[in-house]
TORLUMMAR-260023 format. One record per atom (N, C-alpha, C): x negated, y, z; residue in one letter; atom name. Coordinates in Angstrom, 2 decimals. Layout:
X; Y; Z; A; CA
...
This chain:
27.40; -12.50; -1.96; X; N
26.57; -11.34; -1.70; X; CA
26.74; -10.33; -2.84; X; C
26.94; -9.48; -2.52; X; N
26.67; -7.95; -3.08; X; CA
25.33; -6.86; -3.24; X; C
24.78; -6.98; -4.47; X; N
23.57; -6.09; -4.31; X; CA
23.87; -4.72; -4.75; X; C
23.25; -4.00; -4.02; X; N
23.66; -2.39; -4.42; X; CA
22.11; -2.11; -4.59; X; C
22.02; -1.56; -6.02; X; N
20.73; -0.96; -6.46; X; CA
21.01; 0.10; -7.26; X; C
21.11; 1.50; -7.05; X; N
21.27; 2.84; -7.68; X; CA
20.35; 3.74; -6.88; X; C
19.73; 4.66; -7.98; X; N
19.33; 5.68; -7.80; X; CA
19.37; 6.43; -6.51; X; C
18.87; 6.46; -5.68; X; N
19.77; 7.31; -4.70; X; CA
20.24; 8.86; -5.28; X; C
19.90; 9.24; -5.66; X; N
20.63; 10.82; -6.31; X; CA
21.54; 10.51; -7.20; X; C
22.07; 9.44; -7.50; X; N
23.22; 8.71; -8.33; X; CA
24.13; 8.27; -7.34; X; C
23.69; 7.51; -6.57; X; N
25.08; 6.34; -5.47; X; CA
26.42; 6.84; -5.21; X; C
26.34; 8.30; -4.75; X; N
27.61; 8.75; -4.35; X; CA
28.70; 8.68; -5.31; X; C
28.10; 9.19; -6.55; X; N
29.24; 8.92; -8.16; X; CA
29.04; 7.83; -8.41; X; C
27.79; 7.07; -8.00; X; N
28.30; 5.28; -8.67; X; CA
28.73; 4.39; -7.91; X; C
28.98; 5.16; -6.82; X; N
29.69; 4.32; -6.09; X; CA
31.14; 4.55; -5.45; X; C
31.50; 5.71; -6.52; X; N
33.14; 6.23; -5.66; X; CA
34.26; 5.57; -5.96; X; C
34.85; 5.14; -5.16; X; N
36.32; 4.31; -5.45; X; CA
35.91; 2.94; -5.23; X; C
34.70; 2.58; -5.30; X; N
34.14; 0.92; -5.17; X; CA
34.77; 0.87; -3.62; X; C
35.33; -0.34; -4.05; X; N
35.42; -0.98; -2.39; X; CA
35.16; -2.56; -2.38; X; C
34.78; -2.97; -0.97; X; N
33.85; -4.52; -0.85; X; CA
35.09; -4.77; 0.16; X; C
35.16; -6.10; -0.07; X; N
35.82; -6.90; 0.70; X; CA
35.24; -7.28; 2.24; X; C
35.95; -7.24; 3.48; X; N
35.24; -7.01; 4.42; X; CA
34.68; -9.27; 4.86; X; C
34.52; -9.49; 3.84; X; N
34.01; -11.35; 3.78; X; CA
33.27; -11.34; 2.85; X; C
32.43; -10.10; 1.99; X; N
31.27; -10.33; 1.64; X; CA
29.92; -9.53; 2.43; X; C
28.81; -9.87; 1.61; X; N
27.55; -9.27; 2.32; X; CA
27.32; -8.41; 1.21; X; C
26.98; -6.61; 1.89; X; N
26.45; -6.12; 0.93; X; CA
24.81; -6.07; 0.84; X; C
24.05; -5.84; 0.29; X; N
22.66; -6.33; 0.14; X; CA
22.02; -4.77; -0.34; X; C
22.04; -3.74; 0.49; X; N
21.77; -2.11; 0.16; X; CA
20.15; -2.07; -0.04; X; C
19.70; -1.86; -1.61; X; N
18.43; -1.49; -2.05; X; CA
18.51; -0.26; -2.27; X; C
19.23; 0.80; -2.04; X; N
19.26; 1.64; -2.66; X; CA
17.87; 2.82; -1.31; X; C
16.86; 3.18; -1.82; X; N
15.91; 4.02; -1.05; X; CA
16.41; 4.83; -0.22; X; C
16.32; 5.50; 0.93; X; N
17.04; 6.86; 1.77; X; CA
18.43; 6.63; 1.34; X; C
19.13; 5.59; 1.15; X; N
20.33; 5.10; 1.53; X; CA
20.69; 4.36; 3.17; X; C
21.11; 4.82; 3.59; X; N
21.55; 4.19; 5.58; X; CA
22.99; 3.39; 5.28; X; C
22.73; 2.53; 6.12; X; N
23.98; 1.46; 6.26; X; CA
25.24; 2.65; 6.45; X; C
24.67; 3.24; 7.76; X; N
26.13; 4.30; 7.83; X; CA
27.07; 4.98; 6.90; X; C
25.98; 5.52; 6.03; X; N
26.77; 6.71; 4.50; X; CA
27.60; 5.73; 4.50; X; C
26.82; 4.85; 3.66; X; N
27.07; 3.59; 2.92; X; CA
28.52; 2.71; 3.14; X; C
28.49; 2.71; 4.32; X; N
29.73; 2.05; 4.82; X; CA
30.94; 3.15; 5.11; X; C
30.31; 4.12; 5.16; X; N
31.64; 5.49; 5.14; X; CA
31.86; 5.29; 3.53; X; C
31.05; 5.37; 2.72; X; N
31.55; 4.98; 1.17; X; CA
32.43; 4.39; 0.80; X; C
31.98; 3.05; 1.07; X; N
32.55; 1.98; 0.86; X; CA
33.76; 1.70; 1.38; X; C
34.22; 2.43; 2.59; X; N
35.05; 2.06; 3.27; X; CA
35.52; 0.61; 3.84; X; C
34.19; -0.05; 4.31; X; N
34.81; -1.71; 4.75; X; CA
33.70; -1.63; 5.90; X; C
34.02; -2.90; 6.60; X; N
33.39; -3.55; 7.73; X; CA
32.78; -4.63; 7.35; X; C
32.37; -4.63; 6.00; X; N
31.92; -5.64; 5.72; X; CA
30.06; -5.64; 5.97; X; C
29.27; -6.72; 6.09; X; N
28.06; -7.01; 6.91; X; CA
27.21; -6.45; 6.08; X; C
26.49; -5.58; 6.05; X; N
25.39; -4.34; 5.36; X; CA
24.59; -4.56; 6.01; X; C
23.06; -4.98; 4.54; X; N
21.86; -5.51; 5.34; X; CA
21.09; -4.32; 4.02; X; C
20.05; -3.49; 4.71; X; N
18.97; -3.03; 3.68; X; CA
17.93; -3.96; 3.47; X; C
17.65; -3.39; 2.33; X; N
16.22; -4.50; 1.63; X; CA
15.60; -3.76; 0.86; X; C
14.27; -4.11; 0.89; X; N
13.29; -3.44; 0.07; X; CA
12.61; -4.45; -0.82; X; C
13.06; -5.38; -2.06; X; N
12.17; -5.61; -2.79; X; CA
11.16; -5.34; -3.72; X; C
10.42; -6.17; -3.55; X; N
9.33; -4.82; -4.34; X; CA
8.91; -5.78; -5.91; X; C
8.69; -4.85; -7.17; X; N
8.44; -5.54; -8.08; X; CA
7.77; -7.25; -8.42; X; C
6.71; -7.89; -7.20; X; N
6.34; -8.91; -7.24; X; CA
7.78; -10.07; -7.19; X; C
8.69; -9.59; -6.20; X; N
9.78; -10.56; -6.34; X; CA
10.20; -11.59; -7.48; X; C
9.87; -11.14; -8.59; X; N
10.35; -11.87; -9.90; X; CA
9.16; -13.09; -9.97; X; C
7.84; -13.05; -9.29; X; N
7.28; -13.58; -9.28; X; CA
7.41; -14.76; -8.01; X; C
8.67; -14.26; -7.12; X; N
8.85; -14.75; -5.91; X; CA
7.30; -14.71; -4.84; X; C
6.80; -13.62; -4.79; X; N
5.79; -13.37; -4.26; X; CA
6.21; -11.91; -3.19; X; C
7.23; -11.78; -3.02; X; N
7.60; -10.46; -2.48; X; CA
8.01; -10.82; -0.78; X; C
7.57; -10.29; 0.02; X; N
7.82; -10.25; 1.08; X; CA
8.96; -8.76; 1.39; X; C
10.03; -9.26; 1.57; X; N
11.08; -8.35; 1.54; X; CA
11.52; -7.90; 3.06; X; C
11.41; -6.55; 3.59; X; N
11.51; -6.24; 4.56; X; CA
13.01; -5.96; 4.38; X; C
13.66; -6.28; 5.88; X; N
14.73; -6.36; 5.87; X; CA
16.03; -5.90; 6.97; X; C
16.65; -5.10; 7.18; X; N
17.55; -4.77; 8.30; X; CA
18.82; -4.46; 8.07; X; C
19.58; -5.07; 9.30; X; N
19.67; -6.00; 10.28; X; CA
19.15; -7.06; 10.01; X; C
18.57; -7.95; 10.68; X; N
18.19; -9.56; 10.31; X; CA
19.98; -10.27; 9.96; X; C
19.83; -11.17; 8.96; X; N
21.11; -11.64; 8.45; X; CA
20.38; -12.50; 7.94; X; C
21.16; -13.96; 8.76; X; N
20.52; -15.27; 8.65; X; CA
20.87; -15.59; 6.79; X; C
21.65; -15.15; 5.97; X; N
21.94; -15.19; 4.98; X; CA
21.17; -14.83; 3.84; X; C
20.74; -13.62; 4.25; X; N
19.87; -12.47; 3.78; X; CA
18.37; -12.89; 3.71; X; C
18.15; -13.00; 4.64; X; N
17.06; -13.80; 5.11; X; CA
16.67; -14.98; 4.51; X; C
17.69; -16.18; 4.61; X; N
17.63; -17.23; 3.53; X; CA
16.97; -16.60; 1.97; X; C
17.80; -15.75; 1.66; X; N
17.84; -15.33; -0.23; X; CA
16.26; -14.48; -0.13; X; C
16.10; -14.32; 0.53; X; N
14.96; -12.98; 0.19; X; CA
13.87; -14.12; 0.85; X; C
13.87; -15.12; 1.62; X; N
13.00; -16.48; 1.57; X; CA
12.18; -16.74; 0.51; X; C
13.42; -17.50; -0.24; X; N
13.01; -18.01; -1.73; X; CA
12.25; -17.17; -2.88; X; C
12.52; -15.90; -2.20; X; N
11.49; -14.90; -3.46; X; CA
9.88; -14.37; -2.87; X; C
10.06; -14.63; -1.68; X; N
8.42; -14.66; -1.07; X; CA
8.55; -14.35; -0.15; X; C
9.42; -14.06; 0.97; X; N
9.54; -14.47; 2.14; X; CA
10.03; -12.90; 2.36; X; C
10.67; -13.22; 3.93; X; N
11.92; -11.91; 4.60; X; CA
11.10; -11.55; 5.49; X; C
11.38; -10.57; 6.04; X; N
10.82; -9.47; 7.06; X; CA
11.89; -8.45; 7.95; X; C
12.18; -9.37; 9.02; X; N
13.43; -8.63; 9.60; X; CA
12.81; -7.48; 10.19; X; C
13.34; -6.68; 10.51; X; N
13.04; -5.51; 11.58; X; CA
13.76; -4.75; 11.80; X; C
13.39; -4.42; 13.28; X; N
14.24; -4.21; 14.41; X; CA
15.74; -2.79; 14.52; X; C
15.15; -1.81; 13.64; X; N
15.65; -0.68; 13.43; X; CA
15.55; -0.32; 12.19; X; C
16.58; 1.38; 12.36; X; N
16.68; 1.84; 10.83; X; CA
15.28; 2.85; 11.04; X; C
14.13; 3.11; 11.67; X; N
13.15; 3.61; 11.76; X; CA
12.45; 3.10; 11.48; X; C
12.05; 1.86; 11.76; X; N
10.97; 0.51; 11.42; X; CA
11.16; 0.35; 9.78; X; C
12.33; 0.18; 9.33; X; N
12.58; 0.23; 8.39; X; CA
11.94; 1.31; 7.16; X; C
12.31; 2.85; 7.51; X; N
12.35; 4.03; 6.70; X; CA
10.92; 3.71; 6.76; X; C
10.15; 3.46; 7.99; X; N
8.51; 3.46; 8.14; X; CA
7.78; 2.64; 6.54; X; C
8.33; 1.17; 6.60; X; N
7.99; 0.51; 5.99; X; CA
8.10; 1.05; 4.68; X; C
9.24; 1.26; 4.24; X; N
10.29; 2.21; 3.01; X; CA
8.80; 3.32; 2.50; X; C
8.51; 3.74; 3.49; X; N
7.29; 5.03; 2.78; X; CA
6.42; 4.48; 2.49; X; C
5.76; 3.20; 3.28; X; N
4.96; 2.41; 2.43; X; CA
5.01; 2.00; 1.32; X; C
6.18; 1.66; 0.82; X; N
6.22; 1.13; -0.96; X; CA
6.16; 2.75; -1.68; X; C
5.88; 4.23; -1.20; X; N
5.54; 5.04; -1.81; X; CA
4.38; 4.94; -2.53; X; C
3.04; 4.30; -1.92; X; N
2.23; 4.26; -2.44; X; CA
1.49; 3.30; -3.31; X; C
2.68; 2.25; -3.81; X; N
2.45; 1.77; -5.15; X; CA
1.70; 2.43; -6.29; X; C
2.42; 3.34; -6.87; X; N
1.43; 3.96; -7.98; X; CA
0.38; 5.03; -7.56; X; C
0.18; 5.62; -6.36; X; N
-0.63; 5.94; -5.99; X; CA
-2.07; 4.75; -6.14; X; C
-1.92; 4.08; -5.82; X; N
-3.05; 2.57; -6.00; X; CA
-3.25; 2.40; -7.14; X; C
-2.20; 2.14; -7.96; X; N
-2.30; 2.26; -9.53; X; CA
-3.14; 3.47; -10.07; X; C
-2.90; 4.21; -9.73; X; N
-3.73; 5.56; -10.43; X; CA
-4.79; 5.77; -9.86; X; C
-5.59; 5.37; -8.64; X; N
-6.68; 5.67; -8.43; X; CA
-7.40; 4.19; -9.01; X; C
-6.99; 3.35; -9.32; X; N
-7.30; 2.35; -10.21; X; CA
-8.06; 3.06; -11.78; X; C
-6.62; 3.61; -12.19; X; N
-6.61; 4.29; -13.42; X; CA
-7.93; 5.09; -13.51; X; C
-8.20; 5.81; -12.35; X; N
-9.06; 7.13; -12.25; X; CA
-10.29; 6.59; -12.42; X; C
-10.44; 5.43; -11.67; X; N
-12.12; 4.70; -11.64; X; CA
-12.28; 4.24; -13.02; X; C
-11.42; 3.85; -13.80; X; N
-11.73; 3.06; -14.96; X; CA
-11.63; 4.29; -16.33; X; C
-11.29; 5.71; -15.80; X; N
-11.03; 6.85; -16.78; X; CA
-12.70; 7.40; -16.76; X; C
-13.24; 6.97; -14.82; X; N
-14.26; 7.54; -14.86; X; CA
-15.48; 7.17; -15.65; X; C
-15.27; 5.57; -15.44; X; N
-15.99; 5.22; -16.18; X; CA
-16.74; 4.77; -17.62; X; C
-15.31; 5.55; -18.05; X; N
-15.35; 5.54; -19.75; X; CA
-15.73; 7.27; -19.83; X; C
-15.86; 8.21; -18.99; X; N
-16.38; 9.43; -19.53; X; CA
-17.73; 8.99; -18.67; X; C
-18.56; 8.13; -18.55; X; N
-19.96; 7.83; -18.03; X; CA
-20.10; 6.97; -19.35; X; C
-19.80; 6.86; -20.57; X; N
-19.73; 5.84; -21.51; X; CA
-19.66; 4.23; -21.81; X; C
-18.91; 3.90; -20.60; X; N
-18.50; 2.39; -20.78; X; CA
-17.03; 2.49; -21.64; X; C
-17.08; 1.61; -22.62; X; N
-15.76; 1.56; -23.21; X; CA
-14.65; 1.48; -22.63; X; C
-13.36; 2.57; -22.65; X; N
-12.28; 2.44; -21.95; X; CA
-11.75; 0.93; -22.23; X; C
-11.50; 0.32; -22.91; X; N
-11.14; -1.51; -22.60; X; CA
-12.12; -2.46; -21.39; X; C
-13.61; -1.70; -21.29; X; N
-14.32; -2.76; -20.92; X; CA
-14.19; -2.47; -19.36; X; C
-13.88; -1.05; -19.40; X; N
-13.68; -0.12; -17.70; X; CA
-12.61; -0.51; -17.41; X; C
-11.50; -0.85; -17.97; X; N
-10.44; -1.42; -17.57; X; CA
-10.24; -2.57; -16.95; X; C
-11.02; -3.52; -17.81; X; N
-11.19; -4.78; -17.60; X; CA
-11.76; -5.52; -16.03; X; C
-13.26; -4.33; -15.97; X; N
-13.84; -4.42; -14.78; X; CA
-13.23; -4.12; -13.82; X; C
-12.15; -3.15; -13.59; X; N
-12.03; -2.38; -12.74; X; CA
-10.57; -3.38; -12.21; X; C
-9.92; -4.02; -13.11; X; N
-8.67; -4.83; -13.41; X; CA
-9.53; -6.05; -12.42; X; C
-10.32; -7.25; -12.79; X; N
-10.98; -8.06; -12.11; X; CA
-11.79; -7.57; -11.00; X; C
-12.35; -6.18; -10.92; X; N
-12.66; -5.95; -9.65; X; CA
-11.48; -5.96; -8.51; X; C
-10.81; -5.10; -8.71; X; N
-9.25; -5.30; -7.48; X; CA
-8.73; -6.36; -7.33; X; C
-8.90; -7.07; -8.78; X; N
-7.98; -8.70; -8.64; X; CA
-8.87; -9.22; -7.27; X; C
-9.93; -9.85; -7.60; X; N
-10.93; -10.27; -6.97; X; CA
-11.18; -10.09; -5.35; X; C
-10.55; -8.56; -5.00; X; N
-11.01; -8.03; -3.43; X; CA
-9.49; -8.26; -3.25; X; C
-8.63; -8.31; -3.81; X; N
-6.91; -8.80; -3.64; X; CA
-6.83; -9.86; -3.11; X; C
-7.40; -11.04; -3.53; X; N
-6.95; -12.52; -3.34; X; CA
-7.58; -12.21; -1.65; X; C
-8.43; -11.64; -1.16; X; N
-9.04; -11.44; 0.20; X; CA
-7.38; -10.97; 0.85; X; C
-6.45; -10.54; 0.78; X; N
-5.96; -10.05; 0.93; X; CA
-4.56; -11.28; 2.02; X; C
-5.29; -12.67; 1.53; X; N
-4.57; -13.45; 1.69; X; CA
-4.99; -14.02; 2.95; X; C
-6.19; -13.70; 3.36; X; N
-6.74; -14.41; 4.80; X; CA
-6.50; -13.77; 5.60; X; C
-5.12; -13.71; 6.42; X; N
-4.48; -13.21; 7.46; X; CA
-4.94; -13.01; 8.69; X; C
-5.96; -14.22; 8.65; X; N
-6.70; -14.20; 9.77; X; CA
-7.93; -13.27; 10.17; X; C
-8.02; -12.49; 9.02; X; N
-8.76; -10.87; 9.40; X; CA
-7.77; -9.82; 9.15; X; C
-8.21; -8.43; 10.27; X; N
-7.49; -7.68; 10.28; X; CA
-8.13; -6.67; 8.47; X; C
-7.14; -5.71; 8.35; X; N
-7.49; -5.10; 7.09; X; CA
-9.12; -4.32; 7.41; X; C
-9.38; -3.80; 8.69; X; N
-10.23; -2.95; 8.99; X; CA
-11.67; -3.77; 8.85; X; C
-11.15; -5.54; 9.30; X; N
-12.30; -6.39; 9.04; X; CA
-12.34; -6.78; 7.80; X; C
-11.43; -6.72; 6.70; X; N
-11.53; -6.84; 5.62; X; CA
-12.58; -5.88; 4.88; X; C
-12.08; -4.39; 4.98; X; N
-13.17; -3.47; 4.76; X; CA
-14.41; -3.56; 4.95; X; C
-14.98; -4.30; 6.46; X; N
-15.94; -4.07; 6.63; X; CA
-16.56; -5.48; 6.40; X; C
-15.85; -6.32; 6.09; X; N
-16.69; -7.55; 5.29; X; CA
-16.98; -7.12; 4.26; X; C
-16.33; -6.34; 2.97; X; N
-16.76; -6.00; 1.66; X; CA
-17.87; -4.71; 1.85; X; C
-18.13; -4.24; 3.10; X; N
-19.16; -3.03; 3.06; X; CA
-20.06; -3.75; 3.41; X; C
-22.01; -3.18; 2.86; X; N
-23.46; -3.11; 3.76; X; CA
-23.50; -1.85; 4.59; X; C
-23.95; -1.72; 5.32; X; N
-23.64; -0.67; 6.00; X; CA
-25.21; 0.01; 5.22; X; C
-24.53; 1.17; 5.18; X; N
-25.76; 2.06; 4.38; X; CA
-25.53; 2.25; 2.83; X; C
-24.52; 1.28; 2.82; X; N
-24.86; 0.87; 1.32; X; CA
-23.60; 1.45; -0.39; X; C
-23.09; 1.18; -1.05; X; N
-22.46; 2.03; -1.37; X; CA
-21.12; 2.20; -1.81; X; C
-20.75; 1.01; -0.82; X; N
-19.06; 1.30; -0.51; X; CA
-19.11; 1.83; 0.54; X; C
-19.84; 2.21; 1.64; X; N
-20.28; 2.80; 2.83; X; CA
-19.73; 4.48; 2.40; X; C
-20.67; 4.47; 1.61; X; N
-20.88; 6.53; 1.00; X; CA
-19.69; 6.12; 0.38; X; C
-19.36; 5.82; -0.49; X; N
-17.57; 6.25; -0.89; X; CA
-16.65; 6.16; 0.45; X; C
-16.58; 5.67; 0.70; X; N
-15.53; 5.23; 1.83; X; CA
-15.86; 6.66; 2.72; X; C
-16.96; 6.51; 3.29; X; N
-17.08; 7.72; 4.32; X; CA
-17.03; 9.06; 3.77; X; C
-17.87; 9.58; 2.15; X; N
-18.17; 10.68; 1.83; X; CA
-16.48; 11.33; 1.06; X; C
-15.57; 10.50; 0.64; X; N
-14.56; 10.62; 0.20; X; CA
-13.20; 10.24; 0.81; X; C
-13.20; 9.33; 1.41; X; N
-11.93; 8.94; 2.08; X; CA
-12.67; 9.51; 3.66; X; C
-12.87; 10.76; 3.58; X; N
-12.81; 11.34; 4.81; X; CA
-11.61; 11.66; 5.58; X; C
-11.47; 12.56; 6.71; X; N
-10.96; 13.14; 7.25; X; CA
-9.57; 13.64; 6.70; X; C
-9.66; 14.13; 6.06; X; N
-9.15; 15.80; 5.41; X; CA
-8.55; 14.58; 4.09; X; C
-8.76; 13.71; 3.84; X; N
-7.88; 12.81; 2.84; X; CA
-7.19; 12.10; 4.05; X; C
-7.75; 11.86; 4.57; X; N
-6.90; 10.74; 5.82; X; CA
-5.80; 11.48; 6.30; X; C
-5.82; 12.82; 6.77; X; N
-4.83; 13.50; 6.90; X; CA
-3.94; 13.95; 5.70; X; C
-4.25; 13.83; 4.74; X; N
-3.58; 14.27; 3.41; X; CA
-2.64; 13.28; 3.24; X; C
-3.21; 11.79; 3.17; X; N
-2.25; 10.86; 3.23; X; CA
-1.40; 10.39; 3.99; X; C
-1.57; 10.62; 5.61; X; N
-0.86; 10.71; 6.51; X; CA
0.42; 12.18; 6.20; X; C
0.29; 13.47; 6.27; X; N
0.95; 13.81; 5.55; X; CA
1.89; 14.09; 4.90; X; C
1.56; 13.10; 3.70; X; N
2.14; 12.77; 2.76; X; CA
3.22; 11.52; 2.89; X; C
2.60; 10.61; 3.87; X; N
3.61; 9.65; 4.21; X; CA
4.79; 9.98; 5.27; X; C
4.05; 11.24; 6.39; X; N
5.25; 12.12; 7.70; X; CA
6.07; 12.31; 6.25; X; C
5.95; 13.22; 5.49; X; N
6.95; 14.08; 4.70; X; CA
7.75; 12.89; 4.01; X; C
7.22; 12.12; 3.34; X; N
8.17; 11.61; 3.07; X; CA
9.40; 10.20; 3.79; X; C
8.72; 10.28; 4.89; X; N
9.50; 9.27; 6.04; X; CA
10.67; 10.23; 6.52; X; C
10.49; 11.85; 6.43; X; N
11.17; 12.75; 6.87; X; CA
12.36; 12.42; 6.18; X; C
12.07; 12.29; 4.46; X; N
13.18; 12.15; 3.49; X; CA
13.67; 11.10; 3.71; X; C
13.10; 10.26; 4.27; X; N
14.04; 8.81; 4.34; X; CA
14.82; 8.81; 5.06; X; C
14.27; 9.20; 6.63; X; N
15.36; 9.47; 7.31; X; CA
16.73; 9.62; 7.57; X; C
């Protein structure tokens, strides 16, 4: 196997003159990279599978979405927390905009625990809380057997005041912001 991981605004120069033997697998991480360019690049017929691992992998905790399904591929991206074939290069780009909002999560993390050190809790101790608060509603994250929407609404009282955040802030007009934000950039993946 062959892993290709570059920049995408790099690949074309780091990858000119490379050629793959058409009896290996190439293993394309590279973001808004398509099997097609890719294999006009490369110039081979050799078996091109995209993958999206995502930083947990090292922990072998990564569920790696994956296309074409490649019983090979599939095997390797197993052992690091399990594969995720799917069906198309659309299903794919879909998923692809989802790992956009990694540090988005991170920073509204950041924001609650910034907030709460200008309300005068010590920035270490706001960290801390805010670090074991997410840990804590995370591990929920593991009972498959509720949907996310019942997840939400197991951690809400109704009335109460994950209720008013949720409703008074993750309104409308954010819901569309983030939607959005995810059209535009599925556009780029494309």
């Amino acid at each position: 196997m062959v892993i290709l991981a570059v920049r995408r605004q790099d690949w074309h120069d780091a990858l000119a003159g490379v050629r793959v033997g058409e009896d290996r697998i190439v293993i394309n991480v590279m973001a808004g990279v398509g099997n097609d360019d890719l294999r006009r690049t490369l110039g081979t017929n050799a078996a091109l599978v995209r993958a999206i691992p995502l930083p947990t992998i090292r922990e072998r905790r990564s569920v790696t979405v994956v296309h074409p399904s490649h019983p090979e591929v599939n095997s390797f991206f197993a052992r690091m927390g399990g594969a995720l074939p799917v069906a198309d290069e659309a299903a794919f780009n879909v998923l692809s905009a989802l790992t956009g909002t990694l540090t988005t999560h991170y920073t509204y993390l950041a924001t609650l625990a910034s907030w709460a050190a200008d309300h005068g809790i010590a920035p270490d101790d706001a960290d801390r809380y805010v670090r074991g608060l997410f840990q804590g509603v995370g591990r929920s994250l593991g009972d498959e057997t509720r949907s996310l929407g019942r997840l939400a609404a197991d951690h809400e009282t109704p009335k109460g005041n994950n209720e008013r955040i949720r409703t008074t802030w993750f309104d409308p007009a954010n819901v569309d912001a983030l939607t959005k934000a995810l059209d535009d950039l599925l556009a780029d993946l494309a």
